[in-house]
C-alpha positions in Angstrom: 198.2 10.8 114.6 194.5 10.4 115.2 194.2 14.1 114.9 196.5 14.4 112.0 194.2 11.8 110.7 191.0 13.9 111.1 192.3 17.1 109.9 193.3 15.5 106.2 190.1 14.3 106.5 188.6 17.3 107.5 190.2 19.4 104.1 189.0 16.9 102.2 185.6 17.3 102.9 186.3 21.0 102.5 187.7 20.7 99.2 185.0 18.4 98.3 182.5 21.6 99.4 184.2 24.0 97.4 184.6 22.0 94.2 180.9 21.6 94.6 180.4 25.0 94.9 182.6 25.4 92.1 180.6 23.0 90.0 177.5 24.9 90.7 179.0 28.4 90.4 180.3 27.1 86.8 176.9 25.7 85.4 175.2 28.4 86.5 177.8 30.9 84.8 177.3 28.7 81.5 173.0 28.6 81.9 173.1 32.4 82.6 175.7 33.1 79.2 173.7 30.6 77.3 170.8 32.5 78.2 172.6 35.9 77.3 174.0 34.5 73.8 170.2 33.3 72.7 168.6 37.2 73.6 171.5 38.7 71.9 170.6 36.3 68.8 167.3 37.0 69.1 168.0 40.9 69.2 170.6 40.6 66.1 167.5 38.5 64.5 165.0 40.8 64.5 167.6 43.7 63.6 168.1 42.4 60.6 164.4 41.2 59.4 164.2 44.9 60.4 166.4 45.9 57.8 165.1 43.5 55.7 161.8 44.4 55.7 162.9 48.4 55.2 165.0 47.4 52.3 162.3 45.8 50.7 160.0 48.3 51.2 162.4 50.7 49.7 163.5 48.5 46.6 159.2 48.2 45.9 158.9 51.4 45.9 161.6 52.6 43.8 160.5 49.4 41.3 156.8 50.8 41.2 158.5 54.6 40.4 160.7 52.8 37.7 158.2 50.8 36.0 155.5 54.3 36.3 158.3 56.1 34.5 159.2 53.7 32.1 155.0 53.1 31.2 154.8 57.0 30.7 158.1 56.7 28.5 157.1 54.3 26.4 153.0 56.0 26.0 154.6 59.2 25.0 157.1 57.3 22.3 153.6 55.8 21.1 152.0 58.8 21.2 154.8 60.8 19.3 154.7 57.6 16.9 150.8 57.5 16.0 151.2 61.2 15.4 153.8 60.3 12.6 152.4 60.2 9.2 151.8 57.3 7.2 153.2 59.2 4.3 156.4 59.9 6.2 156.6 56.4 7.6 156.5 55.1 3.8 159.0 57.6 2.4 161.0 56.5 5.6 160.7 52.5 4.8 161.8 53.0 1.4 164.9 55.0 1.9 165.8 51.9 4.6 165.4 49.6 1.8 166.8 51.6 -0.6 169.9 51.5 1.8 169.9 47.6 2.1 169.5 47.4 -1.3 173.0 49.8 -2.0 171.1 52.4 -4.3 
């Protein structure tokens, strides 16, 4: 009985041991994926201010090229209109009022 006694006692120390281990096997498995999940957040992180920052640098570019155009659009409309006459303008004003007027 004795020896019955001491071989219960025996497995539990033994299963005391390996749900140890098994405590320590599991917190390490969750430190090493914690660690894993913060790199791969880093690393998604700094893809996207990547992106970000190539976007950006693409959209300011094309804005300066759109506003450069639209500056030399609207200096050769100014141009084409101080080449106008003022004779031409005023024949041009009065048939606009003429038309408001319903002549």
């Amino acid at each position: 009985m004795a020896s019955l006694i001491e071989s219960v006692l025996s497995l539990e120390q033994q299963a005391g041991g390996v749900v140890a281990e098994a405590h320590a096997g599991a917190k390490k498995l969750e430190t090493e994926t914690a660690e894993r999940i913060e790199a791969i957040r880093r690393e998604v992180s700094a893809a996207v201010e990547a992106r970000t920052a190539e976007y950006r640098g693409q959209a300011e570019a094309k804005l300066e090229a759109d506003l450069a155009a639209a500056a030399a659009e609207h200096a050769a409309a100014m141009a084409k209109l101080g080449g106008l006459s003022q004779a031409l303008l005023d024949k041009q004003a009065a048939l606009v009022v003429d038309r408001l007027r319903g002549k």
